[in-house]
KESE-690384 format. One record per residue (C-alpha): residue in three letters; x negated, y negated, z negated. Coordinates in steps of 0.1 Angstrom, whole numbers, plus 5000, padded with zeros to 4 digits. Layout:
// KESE-690384
[rec Ala,[X,Y,Z]]
...
***
This chain:
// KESE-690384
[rec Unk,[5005,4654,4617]]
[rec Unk,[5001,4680,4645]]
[rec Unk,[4972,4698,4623]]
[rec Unk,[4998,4697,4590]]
[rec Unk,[5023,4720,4612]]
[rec Unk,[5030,4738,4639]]
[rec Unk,[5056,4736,4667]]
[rec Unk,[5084,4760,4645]]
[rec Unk,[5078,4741,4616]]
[rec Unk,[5080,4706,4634]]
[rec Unk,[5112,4719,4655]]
[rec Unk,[5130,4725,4621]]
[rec Unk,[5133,4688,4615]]
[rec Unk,[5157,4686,4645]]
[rec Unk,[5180,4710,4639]]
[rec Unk,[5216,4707,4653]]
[rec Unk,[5249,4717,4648]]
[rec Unk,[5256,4733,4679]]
[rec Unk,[5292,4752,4673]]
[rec Unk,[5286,4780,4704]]
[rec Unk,[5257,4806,4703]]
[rec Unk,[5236,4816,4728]]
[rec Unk,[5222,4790,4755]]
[rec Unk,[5227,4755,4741]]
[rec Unk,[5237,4729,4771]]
[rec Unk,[5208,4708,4783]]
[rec Unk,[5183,4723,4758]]
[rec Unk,[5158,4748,4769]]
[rec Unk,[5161,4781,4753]]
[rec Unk,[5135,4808,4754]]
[rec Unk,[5148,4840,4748]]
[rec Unk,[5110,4856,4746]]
[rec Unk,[5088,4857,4719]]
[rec Unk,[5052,4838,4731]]
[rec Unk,[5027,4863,4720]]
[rec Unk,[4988,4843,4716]]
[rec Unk,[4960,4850,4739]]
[rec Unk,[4930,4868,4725]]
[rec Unk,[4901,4840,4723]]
[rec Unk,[4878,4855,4743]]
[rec Unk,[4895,4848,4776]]
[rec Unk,[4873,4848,4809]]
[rec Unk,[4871,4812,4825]]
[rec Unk,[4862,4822,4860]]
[rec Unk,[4878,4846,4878]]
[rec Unk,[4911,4852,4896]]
[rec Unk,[4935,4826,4882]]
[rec Unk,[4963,4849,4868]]
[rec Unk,[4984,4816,4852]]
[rec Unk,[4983,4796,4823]]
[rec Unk,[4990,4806,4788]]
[rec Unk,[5006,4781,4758]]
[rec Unk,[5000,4781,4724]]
[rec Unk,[5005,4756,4699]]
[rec Unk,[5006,4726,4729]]
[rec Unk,[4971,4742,4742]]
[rec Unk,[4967,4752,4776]]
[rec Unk,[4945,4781,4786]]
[rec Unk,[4934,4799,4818]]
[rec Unk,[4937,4830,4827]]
[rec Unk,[4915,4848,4847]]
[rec Unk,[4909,4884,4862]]
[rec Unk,[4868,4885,4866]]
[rec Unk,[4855,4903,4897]]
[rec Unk,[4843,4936,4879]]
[rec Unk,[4880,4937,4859]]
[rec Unk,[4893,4937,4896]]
[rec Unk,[4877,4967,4903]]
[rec Unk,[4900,4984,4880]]
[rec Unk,[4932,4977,4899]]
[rec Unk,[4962,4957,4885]]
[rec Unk,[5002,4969,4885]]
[rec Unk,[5028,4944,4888]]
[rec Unk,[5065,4950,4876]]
[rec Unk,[5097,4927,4876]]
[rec Unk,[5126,4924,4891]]
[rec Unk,[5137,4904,4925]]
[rec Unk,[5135,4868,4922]]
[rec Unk,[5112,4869,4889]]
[rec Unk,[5080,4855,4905]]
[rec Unk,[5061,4885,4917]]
[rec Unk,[5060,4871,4951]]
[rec Unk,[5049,4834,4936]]
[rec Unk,[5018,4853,4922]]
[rec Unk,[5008,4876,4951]]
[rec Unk,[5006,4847,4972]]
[rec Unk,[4988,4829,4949]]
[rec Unk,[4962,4853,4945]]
[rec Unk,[4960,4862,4979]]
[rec Unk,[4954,4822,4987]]
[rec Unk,[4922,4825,4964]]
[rec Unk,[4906,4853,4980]]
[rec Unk,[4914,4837,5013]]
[rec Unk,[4899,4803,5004]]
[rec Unk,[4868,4824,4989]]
[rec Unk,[4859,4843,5019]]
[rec Unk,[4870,4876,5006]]
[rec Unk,[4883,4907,5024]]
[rec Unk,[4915,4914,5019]]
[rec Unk,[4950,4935,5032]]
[rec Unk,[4984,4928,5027]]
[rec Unk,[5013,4956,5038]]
[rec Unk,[5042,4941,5027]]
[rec Unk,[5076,4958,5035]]
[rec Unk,[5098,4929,5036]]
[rec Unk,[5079,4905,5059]]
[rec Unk,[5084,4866,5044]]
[rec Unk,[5048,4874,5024]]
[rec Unk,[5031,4880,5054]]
[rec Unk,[5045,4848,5072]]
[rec Unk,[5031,4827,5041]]
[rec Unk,[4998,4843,5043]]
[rec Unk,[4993,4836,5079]]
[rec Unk,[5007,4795,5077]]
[rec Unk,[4975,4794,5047]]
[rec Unk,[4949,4808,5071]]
[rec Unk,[4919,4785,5066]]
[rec Unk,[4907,4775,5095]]
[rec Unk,[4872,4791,5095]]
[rec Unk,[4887,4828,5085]]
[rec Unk,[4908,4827,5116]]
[rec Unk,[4889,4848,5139]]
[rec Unk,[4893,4876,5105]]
[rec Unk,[4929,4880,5111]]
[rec Unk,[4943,4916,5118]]
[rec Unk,[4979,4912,5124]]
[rec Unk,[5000,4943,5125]]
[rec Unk,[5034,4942,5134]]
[rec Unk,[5046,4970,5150]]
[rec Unk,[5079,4959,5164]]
[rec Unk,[5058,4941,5187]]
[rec Unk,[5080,4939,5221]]
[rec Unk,[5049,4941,5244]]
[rec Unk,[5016,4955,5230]]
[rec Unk,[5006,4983,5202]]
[rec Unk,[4982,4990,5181]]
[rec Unk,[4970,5019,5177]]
[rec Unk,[4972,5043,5146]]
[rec Unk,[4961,5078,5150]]
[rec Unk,[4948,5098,5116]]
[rec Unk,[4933,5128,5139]]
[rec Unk,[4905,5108,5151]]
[rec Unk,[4881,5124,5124]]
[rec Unk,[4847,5134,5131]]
[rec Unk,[4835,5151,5102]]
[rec Unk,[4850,5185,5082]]
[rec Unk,[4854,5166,5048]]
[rec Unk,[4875,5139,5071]]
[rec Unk,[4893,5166,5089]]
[rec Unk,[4905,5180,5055]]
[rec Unk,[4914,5149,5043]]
[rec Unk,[4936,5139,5074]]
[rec Unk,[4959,5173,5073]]
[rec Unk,[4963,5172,5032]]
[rec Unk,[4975,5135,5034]]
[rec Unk,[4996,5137,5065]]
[rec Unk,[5015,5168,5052]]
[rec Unk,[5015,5150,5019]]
[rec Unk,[5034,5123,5035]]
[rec Unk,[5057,5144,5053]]
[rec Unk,[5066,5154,5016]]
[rec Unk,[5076,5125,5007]]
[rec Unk,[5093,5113,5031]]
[rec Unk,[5116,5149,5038]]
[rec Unk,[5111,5163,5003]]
[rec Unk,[5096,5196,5018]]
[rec Unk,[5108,5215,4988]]
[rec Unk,[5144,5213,4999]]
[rec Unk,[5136,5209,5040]]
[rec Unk,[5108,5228,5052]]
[rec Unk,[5088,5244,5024]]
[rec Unk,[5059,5269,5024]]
[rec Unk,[5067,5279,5061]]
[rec Unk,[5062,5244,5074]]
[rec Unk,[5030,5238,5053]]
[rec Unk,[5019,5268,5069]]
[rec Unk,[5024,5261,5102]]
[rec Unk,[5017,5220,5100]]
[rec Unk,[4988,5233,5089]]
[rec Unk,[4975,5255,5113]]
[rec Unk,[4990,5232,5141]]
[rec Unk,[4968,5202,5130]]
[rec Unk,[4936,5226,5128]]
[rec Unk,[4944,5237,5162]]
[rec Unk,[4944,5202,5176]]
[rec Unk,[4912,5192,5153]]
[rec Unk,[4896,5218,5163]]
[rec Unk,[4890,5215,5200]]
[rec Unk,[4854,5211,5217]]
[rec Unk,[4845,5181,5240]]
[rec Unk,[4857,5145,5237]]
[rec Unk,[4897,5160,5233]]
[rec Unk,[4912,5139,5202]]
[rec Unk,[4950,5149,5195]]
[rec Unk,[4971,5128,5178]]
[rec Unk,[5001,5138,5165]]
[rec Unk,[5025,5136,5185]]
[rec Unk,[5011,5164,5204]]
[rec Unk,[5025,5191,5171]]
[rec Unk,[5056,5193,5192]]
[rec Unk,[5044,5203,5222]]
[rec Unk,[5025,5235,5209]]
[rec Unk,[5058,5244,5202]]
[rec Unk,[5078,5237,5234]]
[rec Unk,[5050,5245,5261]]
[rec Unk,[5035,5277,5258]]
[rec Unk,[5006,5268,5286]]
[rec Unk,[4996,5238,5266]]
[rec Unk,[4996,5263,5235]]
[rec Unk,[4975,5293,5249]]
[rec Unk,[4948,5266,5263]]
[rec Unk,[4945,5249,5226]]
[rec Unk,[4944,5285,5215]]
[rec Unk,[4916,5300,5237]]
[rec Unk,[4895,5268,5231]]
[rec Unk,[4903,5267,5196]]
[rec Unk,[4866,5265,5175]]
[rec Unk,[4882,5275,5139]]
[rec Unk,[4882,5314,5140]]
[rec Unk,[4908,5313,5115]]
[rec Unk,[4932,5292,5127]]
[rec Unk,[4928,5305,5164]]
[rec Unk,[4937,5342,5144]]
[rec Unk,[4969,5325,5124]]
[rec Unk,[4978,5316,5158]]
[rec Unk,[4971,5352,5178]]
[rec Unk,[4977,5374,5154]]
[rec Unk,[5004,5356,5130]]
[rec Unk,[5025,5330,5146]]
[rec Unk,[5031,5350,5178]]
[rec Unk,[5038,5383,5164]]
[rec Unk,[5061,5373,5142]]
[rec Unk,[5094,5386,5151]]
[rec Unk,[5132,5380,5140]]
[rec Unk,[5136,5352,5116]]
[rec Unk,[5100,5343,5122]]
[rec Unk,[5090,5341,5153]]
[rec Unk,[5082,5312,5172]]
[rec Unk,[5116,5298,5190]]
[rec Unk,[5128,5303,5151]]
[rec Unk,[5106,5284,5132]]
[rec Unk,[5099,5257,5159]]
[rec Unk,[5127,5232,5148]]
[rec Unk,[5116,5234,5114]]
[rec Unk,[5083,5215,5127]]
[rec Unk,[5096,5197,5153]]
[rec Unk,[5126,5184,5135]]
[rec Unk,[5106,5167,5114]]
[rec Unk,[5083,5150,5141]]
[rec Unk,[5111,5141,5163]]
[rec Unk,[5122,5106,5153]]
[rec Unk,[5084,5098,5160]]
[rec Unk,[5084,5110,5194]]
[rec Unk,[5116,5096,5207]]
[rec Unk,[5113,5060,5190]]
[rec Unk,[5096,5038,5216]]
[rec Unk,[5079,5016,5189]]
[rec Unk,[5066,5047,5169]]
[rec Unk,[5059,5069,5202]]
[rec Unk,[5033,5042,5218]]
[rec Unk,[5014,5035,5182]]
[rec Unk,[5009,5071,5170]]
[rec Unk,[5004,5086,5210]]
[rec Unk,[4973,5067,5216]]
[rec Unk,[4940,5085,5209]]
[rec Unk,[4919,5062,5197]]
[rec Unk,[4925,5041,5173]]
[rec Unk,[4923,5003,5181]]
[rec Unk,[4914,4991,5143]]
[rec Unk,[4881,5001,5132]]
[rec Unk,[4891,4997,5096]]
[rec Unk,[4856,5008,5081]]
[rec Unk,[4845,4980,5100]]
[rec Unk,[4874,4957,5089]]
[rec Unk,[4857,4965,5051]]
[rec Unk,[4823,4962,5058]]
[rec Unk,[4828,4927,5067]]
[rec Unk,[4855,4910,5048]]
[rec Unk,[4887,4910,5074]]
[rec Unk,[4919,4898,5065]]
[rec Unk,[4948,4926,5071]]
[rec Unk,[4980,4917,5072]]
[rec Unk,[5006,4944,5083]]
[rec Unk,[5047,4933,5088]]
[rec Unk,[5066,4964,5082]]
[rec Unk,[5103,4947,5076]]
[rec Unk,[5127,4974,5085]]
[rec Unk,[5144,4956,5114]]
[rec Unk,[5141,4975,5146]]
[rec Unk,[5116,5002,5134]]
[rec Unk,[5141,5017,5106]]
[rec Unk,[5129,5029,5071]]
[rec Unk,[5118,5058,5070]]
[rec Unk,[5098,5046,5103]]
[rec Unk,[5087,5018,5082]]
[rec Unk,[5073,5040,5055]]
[rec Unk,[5056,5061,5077]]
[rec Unk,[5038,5035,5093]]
[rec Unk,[5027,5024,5061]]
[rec Unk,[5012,5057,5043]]
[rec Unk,[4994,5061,5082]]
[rec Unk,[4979,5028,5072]]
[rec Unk,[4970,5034,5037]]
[rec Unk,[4956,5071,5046]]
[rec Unk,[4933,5051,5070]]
[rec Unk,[4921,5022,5043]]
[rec Unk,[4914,5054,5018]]
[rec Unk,[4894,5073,5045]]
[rec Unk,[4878,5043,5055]]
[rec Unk,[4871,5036,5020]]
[rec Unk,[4860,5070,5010]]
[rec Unk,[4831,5070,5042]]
[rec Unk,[4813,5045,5022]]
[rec Unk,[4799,5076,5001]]
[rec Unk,[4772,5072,5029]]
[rec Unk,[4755,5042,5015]]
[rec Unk,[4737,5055,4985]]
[rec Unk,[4737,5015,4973]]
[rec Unk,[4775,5009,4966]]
[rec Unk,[4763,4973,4956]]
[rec Unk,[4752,4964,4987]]
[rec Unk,[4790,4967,5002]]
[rec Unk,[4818,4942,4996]]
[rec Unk,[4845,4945,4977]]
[rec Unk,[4881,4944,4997]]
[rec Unk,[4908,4941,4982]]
[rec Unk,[4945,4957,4987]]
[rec Unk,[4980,4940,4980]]
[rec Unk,[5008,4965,4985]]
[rec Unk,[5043,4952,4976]]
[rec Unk,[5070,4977,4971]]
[rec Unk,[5045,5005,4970]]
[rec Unk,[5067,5031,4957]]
[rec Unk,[5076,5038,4995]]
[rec Unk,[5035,5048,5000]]
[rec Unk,[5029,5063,4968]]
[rec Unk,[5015,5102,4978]]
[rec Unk,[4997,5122,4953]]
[rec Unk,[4967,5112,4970]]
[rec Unk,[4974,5078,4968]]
[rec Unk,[4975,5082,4930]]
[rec Unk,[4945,5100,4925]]
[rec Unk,[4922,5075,4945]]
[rec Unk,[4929,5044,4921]]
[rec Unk,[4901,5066,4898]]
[rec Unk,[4877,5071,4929]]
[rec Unk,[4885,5039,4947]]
[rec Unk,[4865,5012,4930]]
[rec Unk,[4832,5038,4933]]
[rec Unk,[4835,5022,4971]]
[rec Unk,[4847,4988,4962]]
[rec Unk,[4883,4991,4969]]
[rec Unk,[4904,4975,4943]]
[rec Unk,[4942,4979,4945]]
[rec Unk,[4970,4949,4935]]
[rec Unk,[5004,4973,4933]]
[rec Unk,[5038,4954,4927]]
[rec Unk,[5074,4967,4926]]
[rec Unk,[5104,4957,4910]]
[rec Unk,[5114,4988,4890]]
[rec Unk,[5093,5016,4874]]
[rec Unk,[5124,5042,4880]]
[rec Unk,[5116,5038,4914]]
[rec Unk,[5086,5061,4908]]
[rec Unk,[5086,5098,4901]]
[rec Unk,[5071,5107,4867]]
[rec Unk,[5032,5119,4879]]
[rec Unk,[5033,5084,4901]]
[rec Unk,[5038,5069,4863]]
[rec Unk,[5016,5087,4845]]
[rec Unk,[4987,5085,4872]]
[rec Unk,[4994,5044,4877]]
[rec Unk,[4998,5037,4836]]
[rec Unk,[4964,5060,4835]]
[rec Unk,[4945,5046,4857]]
[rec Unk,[4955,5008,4860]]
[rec Unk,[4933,4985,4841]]
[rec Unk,[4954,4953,4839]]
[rec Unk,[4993,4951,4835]]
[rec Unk,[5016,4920,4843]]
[rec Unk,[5054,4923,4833]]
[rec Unk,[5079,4900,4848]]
[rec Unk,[5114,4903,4835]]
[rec Unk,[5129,4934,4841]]
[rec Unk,[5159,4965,4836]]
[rec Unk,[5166,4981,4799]]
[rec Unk,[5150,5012,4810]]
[rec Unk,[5118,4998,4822]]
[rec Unk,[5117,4976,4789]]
[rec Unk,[5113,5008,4768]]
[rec Unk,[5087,5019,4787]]
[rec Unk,[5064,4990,4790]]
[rec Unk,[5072,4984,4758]]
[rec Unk,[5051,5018,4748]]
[rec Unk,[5024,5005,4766]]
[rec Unk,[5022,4975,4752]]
[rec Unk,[5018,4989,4719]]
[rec Unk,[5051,4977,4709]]
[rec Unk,[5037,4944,4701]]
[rec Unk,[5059,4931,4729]]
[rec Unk,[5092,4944,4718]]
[rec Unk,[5123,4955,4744]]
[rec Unk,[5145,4924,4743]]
[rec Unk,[5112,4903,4746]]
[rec Unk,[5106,4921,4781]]
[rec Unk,[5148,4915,4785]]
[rec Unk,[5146,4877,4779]]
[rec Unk,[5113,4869,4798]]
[rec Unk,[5124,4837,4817]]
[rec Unk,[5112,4834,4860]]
[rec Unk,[5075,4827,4865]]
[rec Unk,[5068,4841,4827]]
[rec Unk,[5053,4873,4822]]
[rec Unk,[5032,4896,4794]]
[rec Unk,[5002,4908,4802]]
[rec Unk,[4975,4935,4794]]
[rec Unk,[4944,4921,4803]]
[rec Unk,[4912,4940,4814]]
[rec Unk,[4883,4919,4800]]
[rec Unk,[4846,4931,4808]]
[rec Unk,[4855,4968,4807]]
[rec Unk,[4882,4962,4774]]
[rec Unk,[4916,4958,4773]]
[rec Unk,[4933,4930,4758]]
[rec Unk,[4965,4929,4729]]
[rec Unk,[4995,4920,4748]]
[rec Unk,[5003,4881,4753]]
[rec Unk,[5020,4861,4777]]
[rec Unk,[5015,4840,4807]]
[rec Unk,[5029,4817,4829]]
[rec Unk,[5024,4816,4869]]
[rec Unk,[5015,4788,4890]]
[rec Unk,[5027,4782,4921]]
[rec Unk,[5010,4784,4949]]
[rec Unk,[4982,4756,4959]]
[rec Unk,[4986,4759,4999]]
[rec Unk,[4980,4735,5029]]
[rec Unk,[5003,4753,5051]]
[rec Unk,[4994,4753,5088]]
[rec Unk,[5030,4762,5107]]
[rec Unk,[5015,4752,5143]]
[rec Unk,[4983,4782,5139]]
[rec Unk,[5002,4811,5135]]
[rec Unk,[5014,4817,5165]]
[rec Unk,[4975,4814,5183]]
[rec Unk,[4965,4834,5155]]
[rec Unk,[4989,4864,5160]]
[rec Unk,[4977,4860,5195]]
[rec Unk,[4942,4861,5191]]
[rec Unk,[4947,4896,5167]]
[rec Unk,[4972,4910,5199]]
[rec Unk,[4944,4906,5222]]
[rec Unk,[4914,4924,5201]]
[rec Unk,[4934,4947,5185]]
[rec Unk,[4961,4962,5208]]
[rec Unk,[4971,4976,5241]]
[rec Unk,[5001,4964,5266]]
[rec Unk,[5028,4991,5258]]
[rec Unk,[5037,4995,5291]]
[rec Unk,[4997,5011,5294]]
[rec Unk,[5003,5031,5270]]
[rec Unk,[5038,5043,5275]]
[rec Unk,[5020,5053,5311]]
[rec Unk,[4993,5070,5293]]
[rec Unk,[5016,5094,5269]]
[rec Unk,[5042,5096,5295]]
[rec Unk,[5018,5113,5316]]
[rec Unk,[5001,5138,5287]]
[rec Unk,[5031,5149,5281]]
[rec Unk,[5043,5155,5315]]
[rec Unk,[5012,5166,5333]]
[rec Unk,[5000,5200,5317]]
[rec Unk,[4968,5198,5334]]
[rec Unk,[4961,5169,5318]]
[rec Unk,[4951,5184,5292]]
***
């Protein structure tokens, strides 16, 4: 009988007089319309969920050169974004793959490190910077080439944008002289790295200042500097134009959690290396103590470091011979920079593939939409707002319609599927949950473990930029 009709046809027989509309007591109701799977599905892979049709169940998988291609993640709160994550994140773990997490909430991370397997523990890189007595440390300066150099002062004054909106804070007049301030510090001979916390100070101690000057090895920024900035006069001289710059850097200096994570020279994660050999990052940036905009700070810092990590790989003219890592960021509409746009079309040249997730598409400004929509290759919908229906609805070709994207139920999802190079029609897909072992009693000697390799007592450094900052002959 089941090859005479199918499920609708079968389901007529049933029908009820139900006297209300809408959802029916004790009957399930799907408010979606089920869209089929192409038959050409992948069977290995990353397993994305199952998909039903016609009492058949399928896989769905995410093959390892699709991955390459990124994937974008949209629903709202509660709809099963998180469910997935972890499950995918539990995969790569139990494969031996490389992998970061920065999640902005925290609970993620906690999962993460309960599923460690035991053999991948000695890969953990815990981050959590409201750490009460070490820090790690974070400093974007510490470049060695000019390429890197370039890179460092476009994407932190990028971030700065973001964060302040320099349009309607700081404009031209603080690109100019972030600028110039980050080339003065880059710029000096010897083993002197700056970080940047030391922008203020060129600002407020003139010795400090004339000694970065005469040592200065850019001719043109040591000219800005002698022939600009200090003969500027009225409106635009120095004392003038110094809270513009240091307004904006303040918050950093006099938070103690910030000040002892961006003041130390050297950085204590070597994240090329972290790459390279398939370590498992997992950075806790909840809010709590550190604040938000602290929070996103912290978290563009870190993704400018995985990016220039990433883009040193240009070195090794055999980009097969490195392994792939692989980089979940929930709620990334807090990092999302112009640069960090533009690398999900150079990233997967150094085997960097991207897992993005966030629960509204409004929360992004229109290039951040254009560039994600253009460069993503696979797309999972969870249930989400009106607004964000119409849109995903465009790129789903309209096969998935507006109130289908309205009605999706928790757990179920559409997708757009990258399959060997090609993308997929639209169809949906439920997720699984989770298949962990979780180990409670490890986390705590694992968080350990990271503290010690990868961090400093904060009371050493405290010490350390408490006395750079007060000792002028220190530097």
């Amino acid at each position: 009988w089941r090859f005479l009709f199918d499920v609708s046809e079968a389901l007529a027989v049933f029908r009820l007089p139900i006297p209300v509309p809408g959802e029916f007591p004790g009957i399930e109701t799907t408010l979606f319309q089920p869209k089929p799977a192409p038959v050409d599905l992948p069977n290995d892979g990353l397993l994305l969920g199952e998909h039903w049709r016609l009492n058949r169940c399928r896989k769905v998988c995410l093959q390892s050169l699709d991955r390459q291609r990124h994937a974008y993640v949209v629903g709202k709160t509660g709809t099963g974004k998180s469910t997935l994550l972890l499950s995918l994140i539990l995969q790569d773990l139990q494969a031996g793959r490389g992998l970061g997490l920065i999640d902005p909430h925290g609970e993620l991370v906690e999962e993460v490190l309960a599923c460690i397997p035991a053999a991948r523990e000695n890969d953990v890189i815990y981050i959590d910077p409201q750490d009460p007595d070490r820090a790690v440390g974070l400093n974007l300066l510490e470049c060695t080439t000019s390429l890197e150099k370039d890179f460092a002062i476009n994407y932190l004054i990028e971030v700065f944008d973001v964060l302040y909106d320099l349009r309607q804070t700081g404009g031209p007049i603080f690109e100019l002289y972030m600028r110039n301030s980050l080339q003065l510090l880059m710029e000096q001979p010897g083993p002197f790295t700056a970080s940047v916390l030391e922008v203020p100070r060129i600002f407020q101690d003139r010795r400090f200042r004339r000694r970065l000057i005469e040592n200065c090895r850019n001719p043109y920024a040591r000219k800005f500097w002698e022939d600009e900035a200090l003969q500027a006069s009225r409106d635009l001289d120095l004392p003038n134009i110094a809270p513009y710059i240091t307004s904006k850097l303040s918050r950093f200096v006099y938070n103690d959690f910030i000040r002892t994570i961006l003041g130390q020279r050297r950085s204590t994660i070597n994240f090329r290396e972290a790459m390279d050999e398939g370590k498992i990052l997992l950075v806790d940036l909840r809010k709590g103590l550190l604040g938000e905009t602290n929070s996103h700070f912290l978290g563009m810092l870190l993704v400018g470091k995985l990016f220039a990590a990433a883009l040193s790989r240009t070195e090794v003219k055999d980009k097969t011979s490195l392994r792939d890592f692989y980089l979940y960021v929930d709620e990334f509409q807090n990092l999302a920079t112009p640069t960090f746009v533009s690398i999900l079309s150079e990233a997967r040249k150094y085997r960097l593939s991207l897992i993005l997730a966030n629960q509204y598409i409004s929360q992004l400004k229109e290039h951040i939409i254009h560039g994600i929509f253009g460069n993503v290759g696979s797309l999972i919908s969870y249930r989400v707002g009106f607004n964000d229906a119409e849109i995903l609805s465009k790129e789903f070709a309209r096969v998935v319609s507006e109130n289908d994207l309205l009605g999706l139920s928790n757990f179920n999802a559409y997708v757009k599927l990258l399959v060997d190079g090609s993308v997929t029609a639209p169809f949906d897909l439920r997720s699984l949950l989770p298949d962990k072992s979780p180990r409670p009693e490890v986390v705590d000697r694992i968080r350990q473990l990271s503290r010690e390799r990868y961090s400093r007592p904060r009371e050493e450094v405290e010490a350390e930029v408490r006395t750079f900052w007060l000792d002028e002959e220190e530097a």
